[in-house]
C-alpha positions as CSV (number, residue, x, y, z in Angstrom):
1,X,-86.6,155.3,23.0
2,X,-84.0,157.5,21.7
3,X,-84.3,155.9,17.6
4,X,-88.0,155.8,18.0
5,X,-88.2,152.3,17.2
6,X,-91.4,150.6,17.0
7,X,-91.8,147.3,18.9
8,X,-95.0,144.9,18.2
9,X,-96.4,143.5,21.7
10,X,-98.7,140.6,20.8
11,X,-100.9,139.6,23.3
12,X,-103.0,136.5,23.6
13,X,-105.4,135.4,25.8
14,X,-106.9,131.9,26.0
15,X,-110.2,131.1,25.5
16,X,-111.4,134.5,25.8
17,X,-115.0,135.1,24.3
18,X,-115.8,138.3,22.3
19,X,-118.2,139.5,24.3
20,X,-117.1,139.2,27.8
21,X,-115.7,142.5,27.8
22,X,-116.9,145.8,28.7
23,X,-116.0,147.5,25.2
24,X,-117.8,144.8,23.9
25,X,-120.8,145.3,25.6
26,X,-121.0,142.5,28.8
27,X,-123.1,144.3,31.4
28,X,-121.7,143.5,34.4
29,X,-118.1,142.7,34.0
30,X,-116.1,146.0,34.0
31,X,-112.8,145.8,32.0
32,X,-111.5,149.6,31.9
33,X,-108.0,148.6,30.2
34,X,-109.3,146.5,27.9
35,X,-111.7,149.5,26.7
36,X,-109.0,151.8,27.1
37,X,-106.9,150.2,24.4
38,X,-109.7,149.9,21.9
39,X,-110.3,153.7,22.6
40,X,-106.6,154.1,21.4
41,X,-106.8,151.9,18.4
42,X,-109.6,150.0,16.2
43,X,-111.7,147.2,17.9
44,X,-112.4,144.5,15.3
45,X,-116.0,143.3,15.5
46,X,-115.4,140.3,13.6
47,X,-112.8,138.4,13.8
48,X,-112.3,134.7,13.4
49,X,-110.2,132.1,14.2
50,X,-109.4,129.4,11.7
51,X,-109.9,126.7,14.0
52,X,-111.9,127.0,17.5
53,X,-109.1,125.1,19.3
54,X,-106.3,126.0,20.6
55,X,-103.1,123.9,18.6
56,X,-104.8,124.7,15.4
57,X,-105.5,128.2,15.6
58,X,-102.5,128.7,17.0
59,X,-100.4,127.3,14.2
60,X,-102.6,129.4,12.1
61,X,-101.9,132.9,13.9
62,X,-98.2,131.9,14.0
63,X,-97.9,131.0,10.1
64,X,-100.5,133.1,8.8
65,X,-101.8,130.2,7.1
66,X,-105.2,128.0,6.6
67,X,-105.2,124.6,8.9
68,X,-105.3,123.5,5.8
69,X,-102.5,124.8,4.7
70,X,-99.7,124.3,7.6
71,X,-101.5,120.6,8.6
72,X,-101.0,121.1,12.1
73,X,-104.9,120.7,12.7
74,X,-105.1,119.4,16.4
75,X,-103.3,120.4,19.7
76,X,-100.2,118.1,19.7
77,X,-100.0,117.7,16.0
78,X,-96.9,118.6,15.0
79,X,-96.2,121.6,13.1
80,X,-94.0,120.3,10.1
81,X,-90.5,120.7,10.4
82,X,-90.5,123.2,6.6
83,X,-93.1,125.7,7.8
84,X,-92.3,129.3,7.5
85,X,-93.4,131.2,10.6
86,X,-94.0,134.6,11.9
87,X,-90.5,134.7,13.5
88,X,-88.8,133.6,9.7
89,X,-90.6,136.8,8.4
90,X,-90.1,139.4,11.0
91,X,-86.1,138.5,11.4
92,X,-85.9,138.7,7.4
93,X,-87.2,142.1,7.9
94,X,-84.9,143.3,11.1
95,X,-86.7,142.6,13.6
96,X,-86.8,139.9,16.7
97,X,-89.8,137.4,17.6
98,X,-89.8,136.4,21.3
99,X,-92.0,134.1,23.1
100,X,-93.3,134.8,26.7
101,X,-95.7,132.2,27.8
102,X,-97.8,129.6,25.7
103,X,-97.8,128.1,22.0
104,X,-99.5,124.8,22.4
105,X,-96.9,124.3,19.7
106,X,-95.7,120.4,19.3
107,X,-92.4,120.1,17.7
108,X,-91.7,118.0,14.4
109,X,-89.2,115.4,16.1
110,X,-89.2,113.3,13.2
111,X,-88.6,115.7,10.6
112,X,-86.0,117.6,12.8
113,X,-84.2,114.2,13.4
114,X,-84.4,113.8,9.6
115,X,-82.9,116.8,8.9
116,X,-80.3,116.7,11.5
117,X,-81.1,119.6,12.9
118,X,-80.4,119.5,17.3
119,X,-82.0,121.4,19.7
120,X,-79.1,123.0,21.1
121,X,-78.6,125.1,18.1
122,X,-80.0,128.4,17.3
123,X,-81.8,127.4,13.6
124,X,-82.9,123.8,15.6
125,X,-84.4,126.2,18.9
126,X,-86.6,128.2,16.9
127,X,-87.8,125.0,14.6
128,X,-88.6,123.3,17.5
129,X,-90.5,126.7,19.3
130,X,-92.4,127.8,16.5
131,X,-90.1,130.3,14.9
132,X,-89.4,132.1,18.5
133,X,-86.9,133.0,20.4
134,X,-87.9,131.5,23.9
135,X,-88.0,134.3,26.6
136,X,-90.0,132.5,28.9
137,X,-92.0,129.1,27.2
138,X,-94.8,127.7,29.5
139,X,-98.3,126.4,27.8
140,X,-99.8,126.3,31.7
141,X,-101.3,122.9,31.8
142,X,-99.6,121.1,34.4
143,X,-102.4,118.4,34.5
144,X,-100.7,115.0,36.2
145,X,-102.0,111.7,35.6
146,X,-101.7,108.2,35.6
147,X,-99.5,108.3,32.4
148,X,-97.7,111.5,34.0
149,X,-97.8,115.2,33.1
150,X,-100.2,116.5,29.9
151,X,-97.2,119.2,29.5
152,X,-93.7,117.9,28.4
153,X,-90.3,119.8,29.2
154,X,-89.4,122.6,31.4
155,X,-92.0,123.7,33.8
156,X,-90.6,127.5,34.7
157,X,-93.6,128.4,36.7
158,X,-93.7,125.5,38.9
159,X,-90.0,126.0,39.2
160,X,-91.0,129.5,40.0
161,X,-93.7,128.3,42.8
162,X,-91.0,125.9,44.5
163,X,-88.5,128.9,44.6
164,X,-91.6,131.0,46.6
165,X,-92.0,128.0,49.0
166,X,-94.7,126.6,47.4
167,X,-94.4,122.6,48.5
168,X,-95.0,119.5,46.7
169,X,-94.0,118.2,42.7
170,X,-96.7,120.3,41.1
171,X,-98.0,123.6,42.9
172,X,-99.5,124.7,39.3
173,X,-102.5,122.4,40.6
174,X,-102.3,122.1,44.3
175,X,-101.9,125.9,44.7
176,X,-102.8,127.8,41.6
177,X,-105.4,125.8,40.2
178,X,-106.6,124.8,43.7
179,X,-108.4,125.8,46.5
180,X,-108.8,124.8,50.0
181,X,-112.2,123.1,51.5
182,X,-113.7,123.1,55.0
183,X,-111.3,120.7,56.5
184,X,-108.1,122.5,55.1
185,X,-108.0,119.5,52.0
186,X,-107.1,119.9,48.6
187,X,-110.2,121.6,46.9
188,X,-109.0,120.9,43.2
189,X,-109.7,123.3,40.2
190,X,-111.0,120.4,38.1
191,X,-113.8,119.9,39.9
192,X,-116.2,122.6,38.9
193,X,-117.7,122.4,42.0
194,X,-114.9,124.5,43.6
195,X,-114.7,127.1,41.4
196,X,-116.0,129.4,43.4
197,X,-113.7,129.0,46.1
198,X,-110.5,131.2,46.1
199,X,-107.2,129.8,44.8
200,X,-104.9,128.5,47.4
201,X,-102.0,131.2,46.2
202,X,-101.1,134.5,46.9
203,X,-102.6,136.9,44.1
204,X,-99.1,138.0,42.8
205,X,-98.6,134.4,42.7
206,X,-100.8,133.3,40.6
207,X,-100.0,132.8,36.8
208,X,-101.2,136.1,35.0
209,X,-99.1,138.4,37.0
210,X,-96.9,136.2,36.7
211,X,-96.8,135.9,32.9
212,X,-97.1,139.5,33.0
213,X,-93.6,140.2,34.9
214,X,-91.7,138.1,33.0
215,X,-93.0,140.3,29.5
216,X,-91.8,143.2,32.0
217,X,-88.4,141.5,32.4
218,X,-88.1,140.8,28.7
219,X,-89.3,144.7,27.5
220,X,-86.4,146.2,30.3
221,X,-84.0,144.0,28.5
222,X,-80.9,145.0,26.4
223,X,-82.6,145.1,22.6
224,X,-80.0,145.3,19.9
225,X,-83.1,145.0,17.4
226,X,-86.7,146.4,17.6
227,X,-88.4,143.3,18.8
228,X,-92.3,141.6,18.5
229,X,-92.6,140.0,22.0
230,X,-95.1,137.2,21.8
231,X,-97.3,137.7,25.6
232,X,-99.3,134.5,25.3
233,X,-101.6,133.8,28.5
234,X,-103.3,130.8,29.4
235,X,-105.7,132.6,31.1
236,X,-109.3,132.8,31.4
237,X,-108.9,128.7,30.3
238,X,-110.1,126.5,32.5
239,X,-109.5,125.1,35.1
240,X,-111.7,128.0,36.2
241,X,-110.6,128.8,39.5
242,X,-109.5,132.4,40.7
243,X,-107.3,133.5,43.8
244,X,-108.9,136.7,46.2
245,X,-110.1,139.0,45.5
246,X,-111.1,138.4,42.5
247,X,-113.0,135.0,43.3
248,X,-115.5,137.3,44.9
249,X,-116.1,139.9,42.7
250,X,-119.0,138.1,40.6
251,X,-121.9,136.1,41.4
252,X,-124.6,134.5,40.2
253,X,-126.6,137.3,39.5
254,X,-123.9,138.3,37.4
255,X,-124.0,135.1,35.2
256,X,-126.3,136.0,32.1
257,X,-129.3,133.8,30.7
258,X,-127.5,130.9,28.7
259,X,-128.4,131.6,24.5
260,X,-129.9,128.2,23.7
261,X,-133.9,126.8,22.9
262,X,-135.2,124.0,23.2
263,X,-135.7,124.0,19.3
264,X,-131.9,123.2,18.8
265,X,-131.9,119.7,20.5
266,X,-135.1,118.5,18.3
267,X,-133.8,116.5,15.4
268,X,-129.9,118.6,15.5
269,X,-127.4,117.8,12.9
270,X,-125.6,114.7,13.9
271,X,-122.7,116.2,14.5
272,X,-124.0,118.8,16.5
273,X,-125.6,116.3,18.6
274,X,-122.9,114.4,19.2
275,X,-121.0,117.6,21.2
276,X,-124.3,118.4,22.8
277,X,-124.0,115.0,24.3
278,X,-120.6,114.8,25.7
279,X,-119.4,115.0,29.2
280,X,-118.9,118.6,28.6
281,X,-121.9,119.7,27.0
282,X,-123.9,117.5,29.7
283,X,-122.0,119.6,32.3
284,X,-122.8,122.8,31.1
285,X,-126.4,121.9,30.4
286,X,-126.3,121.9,34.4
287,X,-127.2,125.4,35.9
288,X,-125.4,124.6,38.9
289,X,-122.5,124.5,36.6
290,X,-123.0,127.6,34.9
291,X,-123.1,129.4,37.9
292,X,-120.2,128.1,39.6
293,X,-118.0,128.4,36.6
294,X,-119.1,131.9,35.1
295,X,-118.5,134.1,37.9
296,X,-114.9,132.7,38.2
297,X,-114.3,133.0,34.4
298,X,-115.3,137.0,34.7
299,X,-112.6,137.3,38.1
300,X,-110.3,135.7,35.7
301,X,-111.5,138.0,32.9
302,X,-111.0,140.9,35.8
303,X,-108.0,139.3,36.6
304,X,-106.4,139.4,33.1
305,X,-107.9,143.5,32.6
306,X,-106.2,144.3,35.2
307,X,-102.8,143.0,34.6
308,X,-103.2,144.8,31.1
309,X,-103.9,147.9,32.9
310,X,-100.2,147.2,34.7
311,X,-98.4,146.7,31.3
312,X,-99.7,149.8,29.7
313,X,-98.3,151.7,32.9
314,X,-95.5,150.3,32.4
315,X,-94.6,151.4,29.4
316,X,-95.9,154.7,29.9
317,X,-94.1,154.8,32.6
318,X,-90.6,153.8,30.2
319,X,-92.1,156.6,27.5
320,X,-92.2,153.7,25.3
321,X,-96.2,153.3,24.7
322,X,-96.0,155.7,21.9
323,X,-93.4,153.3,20.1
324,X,-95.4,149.9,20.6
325,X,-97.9,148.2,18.6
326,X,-99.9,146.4,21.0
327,X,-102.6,143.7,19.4
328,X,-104.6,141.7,22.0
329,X,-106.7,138.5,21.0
330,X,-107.9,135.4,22.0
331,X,-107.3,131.9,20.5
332,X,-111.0,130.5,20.3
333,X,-113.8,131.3,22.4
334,X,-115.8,129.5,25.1
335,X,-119.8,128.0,25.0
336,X,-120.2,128.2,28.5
337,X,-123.5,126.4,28.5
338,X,-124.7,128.2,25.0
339,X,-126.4,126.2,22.5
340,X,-126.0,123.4,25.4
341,X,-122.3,123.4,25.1
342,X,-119.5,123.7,26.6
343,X,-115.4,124.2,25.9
344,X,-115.3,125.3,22.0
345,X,-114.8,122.9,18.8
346,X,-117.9,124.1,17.1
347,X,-118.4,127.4,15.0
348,X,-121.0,129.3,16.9
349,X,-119.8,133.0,17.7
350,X,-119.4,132.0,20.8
351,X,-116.5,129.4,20.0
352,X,-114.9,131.2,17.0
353,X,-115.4,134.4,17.1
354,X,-112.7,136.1,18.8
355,X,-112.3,140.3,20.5
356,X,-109.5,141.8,18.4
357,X,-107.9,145.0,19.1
358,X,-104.8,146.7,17.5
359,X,-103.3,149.8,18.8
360,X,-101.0,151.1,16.2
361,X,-98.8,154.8,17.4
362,X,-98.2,155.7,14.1
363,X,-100.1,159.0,13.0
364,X,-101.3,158.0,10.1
365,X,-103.9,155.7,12.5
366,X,-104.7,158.6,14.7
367,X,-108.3,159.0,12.5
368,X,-109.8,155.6,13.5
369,X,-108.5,156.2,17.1
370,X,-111.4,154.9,19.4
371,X,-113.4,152.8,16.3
372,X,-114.8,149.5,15.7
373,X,-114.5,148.2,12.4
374,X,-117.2,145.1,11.4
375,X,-114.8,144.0,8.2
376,X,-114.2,140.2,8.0
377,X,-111.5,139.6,9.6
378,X,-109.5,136.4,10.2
379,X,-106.4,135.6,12.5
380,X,-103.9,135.0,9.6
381,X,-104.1,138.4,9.2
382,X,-102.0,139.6,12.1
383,X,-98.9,137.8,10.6
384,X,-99.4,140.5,7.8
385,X,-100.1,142.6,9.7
386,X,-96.9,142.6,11.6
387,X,-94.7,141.9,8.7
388,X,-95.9,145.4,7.3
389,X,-95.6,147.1,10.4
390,X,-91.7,145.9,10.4
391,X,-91.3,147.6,7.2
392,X,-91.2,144.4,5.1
393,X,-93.6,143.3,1.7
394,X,-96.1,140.3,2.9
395,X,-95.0,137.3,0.6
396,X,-98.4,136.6,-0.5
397,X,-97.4,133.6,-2.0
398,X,-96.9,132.0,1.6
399,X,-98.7,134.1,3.9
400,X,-102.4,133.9,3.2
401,X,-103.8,136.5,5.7
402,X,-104.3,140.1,5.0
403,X,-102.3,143.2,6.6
404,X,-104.9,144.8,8.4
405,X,-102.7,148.2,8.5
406,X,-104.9,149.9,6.1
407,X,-108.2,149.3,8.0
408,X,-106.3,150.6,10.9
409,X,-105.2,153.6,9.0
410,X,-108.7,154.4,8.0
411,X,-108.4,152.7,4.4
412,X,-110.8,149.8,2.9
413,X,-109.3,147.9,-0.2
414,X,-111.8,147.2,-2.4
415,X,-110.7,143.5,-2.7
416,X,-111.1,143.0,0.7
417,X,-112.5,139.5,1.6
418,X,-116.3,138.2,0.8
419,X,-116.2,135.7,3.4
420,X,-114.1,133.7,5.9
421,X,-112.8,130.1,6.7
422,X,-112.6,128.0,9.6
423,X,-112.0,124.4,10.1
424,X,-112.0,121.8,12.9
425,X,-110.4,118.4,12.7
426,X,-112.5,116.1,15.4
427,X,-110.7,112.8,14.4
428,X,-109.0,112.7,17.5
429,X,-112.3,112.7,19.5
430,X,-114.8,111.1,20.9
431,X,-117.3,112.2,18.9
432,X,-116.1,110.7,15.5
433,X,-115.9,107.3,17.1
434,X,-119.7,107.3,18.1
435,X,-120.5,108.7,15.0
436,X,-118.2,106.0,12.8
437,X,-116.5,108.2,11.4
438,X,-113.2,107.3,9.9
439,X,-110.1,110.6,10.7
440,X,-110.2,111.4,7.1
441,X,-113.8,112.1,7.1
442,X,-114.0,113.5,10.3
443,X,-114.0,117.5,8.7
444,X,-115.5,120.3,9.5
445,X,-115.4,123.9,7.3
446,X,-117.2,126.9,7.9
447,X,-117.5,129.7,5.5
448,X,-118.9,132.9,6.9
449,X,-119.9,135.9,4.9
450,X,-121.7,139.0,6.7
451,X,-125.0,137.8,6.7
452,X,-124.5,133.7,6.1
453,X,-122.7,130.9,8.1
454,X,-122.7,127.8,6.1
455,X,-120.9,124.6,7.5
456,X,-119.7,121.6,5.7
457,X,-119.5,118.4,7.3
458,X,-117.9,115.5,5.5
459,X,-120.4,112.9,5.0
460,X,-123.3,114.7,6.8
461,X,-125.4,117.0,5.0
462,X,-124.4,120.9,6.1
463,X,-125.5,123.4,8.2
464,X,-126.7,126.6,7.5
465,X,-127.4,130.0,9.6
466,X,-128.8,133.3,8.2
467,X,-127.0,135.7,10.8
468,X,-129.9,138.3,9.7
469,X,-132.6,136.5,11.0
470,X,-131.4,134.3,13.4
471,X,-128.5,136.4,15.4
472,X,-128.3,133.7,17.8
473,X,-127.8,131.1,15.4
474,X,-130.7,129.1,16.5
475,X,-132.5,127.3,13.5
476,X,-130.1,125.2,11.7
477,X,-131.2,125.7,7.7
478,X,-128.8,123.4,6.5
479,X,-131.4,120.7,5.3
480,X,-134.1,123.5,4.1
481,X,-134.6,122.9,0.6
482,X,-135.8,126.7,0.4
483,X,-132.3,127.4,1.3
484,X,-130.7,125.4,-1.0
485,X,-129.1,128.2,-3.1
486,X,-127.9,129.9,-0.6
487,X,-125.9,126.8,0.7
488,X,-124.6,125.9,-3.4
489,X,-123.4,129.0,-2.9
490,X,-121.5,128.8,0.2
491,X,-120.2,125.0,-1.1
492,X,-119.1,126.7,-4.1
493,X,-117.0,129.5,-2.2
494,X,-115.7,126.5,-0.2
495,X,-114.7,124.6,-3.4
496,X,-113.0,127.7,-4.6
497,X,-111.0,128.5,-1.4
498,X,-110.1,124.9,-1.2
499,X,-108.2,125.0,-4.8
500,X,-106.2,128.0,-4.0
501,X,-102.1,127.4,-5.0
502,X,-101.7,126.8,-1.0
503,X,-98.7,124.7,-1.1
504,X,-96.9,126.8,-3.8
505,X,-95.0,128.7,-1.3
506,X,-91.6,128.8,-2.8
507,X,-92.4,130.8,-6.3
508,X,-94.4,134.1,-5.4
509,X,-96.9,135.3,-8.1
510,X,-94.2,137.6,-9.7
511,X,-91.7,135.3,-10.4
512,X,-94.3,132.9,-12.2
513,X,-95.5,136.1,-14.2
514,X,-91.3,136.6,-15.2
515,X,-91.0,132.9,-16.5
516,X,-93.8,133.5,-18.9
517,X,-91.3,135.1,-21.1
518,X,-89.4,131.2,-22.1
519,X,-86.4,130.4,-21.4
520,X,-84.5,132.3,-25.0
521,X,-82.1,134.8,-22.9
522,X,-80.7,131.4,-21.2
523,X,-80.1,129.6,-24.5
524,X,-83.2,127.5,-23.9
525,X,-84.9,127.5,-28.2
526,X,-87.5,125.1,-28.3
527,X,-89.9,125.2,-31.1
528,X,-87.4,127.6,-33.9
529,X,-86.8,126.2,-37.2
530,X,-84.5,128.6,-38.8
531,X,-82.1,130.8,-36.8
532,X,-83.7,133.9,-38.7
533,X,-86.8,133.8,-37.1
534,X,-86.0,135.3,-34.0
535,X,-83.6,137.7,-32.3
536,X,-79.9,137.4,-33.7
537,X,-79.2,138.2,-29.6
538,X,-80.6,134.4,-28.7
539,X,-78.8,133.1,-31.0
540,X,-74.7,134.5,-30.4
541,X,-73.8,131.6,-28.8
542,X,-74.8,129.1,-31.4
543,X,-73.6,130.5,-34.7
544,X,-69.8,130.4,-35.8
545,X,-67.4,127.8,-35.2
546,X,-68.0,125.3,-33.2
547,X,-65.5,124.8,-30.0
548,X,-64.6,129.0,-29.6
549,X,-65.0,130.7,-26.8
């Protein structure tokens, strides 16, 4: 690029688990891309989401804010119509935020209707799509059912698929997400049972190439602005089905020993055992499950790597690599049968830990080319990241994640974080109704330091996991009373983070610090009995005459 502009390219996978990578250490599942980009920039060993499902830590990533903070702390909850997102910060600093693929954003219809503020406009478009500008918008769960589709709105891809010849109302299932059996029937996705069968769709077809070309489209575009482009993929979610080749490529033998004991279903916390015992966690309990499902979770792992692989040589190929920022992630994890669960909700690594990797051109990161660094990190911290890396100050006072710019430039602040938050919200579930619990009790908040996972669990007694001892997070400490310091301590962090100045978001720290000086330069004199005791300046306007100018 002839200005030399530098471009952010944010890509997020979807339930992608930390360690089904090859950088990352999984022994069979060779991801060369994936590794190649963290040899180019700093792999982040810890990372965290601040909530281990999708809506939530999604609103979080896109605000750079706690659950807590932005409310939006379920998928469909709407984000509220006020909340300042990463596209509000990036176009205050010069630069455009565009969307290609998924949010699992829910607009504010109530607010925006309260505010007058229509679709159709530019300011109501980017309320009602999380601060972007839409390239391409599709979440990629075309589920249809007896109260019609899961998805609302536009459905570009199945518009795409009927364009390609692709028959029926919804070729997302009945060809993506679905194979054929023995008899030529529909073999569908959502039956695990099929999973190793291929998907019924040619490989370009399928949805990560897809998604992939339409990021192409948007980089060869006419930019007036350098630009973050949003690459959001649904993919490795389930359903877990895969199209040739890549439905072949792993097997059982490839599907490693599921990280569970027996110990943890003998007298578990409540809550725990109340996941364990769903439909889900049943159905990963099942071996047959686990290796049917795994294999084409890794082809859809292999899938995703080498897509990557395509956008990188891409933008070699337009000389523009060594202008882009490229960050990938994931939104939450997946169980996969460990600790006899399945999906995510819970904070085991597994669920919340997610890979992180930031590739950053600039020179001044050329000394931690090919790293990993093992500082706490959480996902608010790329919207800091990328607000520094547009040239702009992070308004601390709204944003509550941390650039990570100077990790990636080889610095470490001393101040950087002791620990780190994430919450889940299981109202909506299942779970709390078996367990009687009312949706304002039905919290969950983990605190995390290096060695210490502590969880809180509104009217349950907490849980508790010494990471040092117990990697795999096996024996649940919480109701130890030999522990019991350790978990004060954790509550007390916890108590701390919860009375931060969250909501204060429209008065930064500095501008609190400047009206600490009183109001005397704006003819504001409380407390002065004689006009002589303070500065004759202060005073002009209220000495003389009365009624002159």
């Amino acid at each position: 690029m002839a200005d030399r502009r530098k471009n952010i390219l944010f890509i997020m996978y979807d339930q992608l688990r930390f360690d089904y990578l090859g950088c990352t250490g999984h022994p069979h599942l060779k991801t060369p891309h994936f590794d190649r980009l963290a040899a180019m920039g700093v792999r982040f060993s810890r990372a965290y989401v601040q909530s281990p499902i999708c809506g939530a830590s999604r609103m979080s990533f896109y605000t750079g804010r706690y659950v807590h903070s932005h409310g939006a702390s379920w998928n469909g909850f709407p984000l509220k119509v006020g909340e300042i997102t990463l596209g509000d910060h990036l176009r205050k600093a010069g630069m455009d935020a565009v969307l290609v693929g998924k949010t699992h954003m829910r607009v504010d219809a109530d607010g925006m209707e309260r505010l007058g503020l229509a679709r159709d406009t530019i300011i109501g478009a980017r309320v009602a799509e999380c601060g972007f500008d839409l390239w391409e918008r599709d979440d990629g769960l075309w589920g249809k059912g007896p109260d019609g589709y899961y998805d609302r709105g536009p459905q570009p891809y199945n518009d795409y698929l009927k364009a390609k010849g692709y028959p029926g109302d919804n070729p997302w299932h009945d060809f993506a997400n679905a194979a054929l059996d023995e008899n030529g029937d529909m073999a569908s996705g959502w039956f695990m049972k099929n999973a190793d069968r291929p998907a019924n769709i040619a490989e370009e077809d399928s949805e990560t190439p897809y998604m992939t070309r339409r990021a192409e489209e948007f980089i060869a575009s006419r930019h007036e602005r350098p630009w973050l482009c949003h690459l959001s993929y649904i993919k490795p979610h389930w359903p877990y089905i895969v199209p040739a080749p890549y439905h072949a490529m792993y097997g059982p033998a490839d599907v490693q020993p599921a990280i569970r004991c027996e110990g943890e279903r003998q007298d578990p916390h409540p809550v725990y055992r109340a996941f364990m015992d769903n439909e889900i966690g049943r159905a990963f309990q099942r071996e047959v499950v686990r290796q049917k499902v795994i294999p084409a979770y890794m082809g859809l792992i292999k899938q995703c790597d080498d897509q990557l692989g395509r956008l990188l040589a891409f933008l070699e190929e337009r000389g523009e690599l060594a202008d882009t920022m490229i960050v990938v992630t994931s939104d939450h994890g997946d169980y996969l049968g460990d600790h006899w669960l399945g999906e995510k909700d819970l904070f085991h690594e597994q669920s919340v830990k997610v890979p992180l990797i930031v590739y950053d051109p600039s020179p001044e990161a050329d000394a931690t080319r090919g790293t990993v660094c093992d500082q706490l990190v959480e996902s608010i911290d790329l919207a800091a990241t990328f607000i520094e890396a547009a040239g702009a100050a992070v308004p601390d006072h709204i944003v509550e994640g941390r650039s990570l710019l100077p990790l990636v430039r080889g610095e470490t602040p001393e101040d950087w974080r002791d620990f780190v938050v994430s919450e889940y919200d299981y109202g909506p579930t299942p779970m709390a109704a078996e367990l009687g619990v009312a949706p304002d009790r039905a919290r969950l908040f983990m605190v995390a330091d290096r060695r210490w996972k502590y969880v809180h669990a509104e009217g349950f007694r907490p849980m508790l996991f010494d990471l040092e001892t117990d990697p795999d997070e096996f024996r649940d400490l919480g109701g130890d009373p030999e522990h019991a310091d350790i978990a004060a301590l954790m509550a007390a962090r916890l108590a701390a983070w919860a009375r931060r100045p969250s909501q204060r978001t429209t008065r930064s720290d500095a501008e609190i610090e400047a009206m600490r000086h009183g109001g005397g330069r704006t003819g504001i004199l409380i407390g002065i009995y004689d006009d002589a005791d303070i500065d004759p300046e202060l005073t002009q306007a209220y000495r003389g005459r009365p009624g002159r100018d």
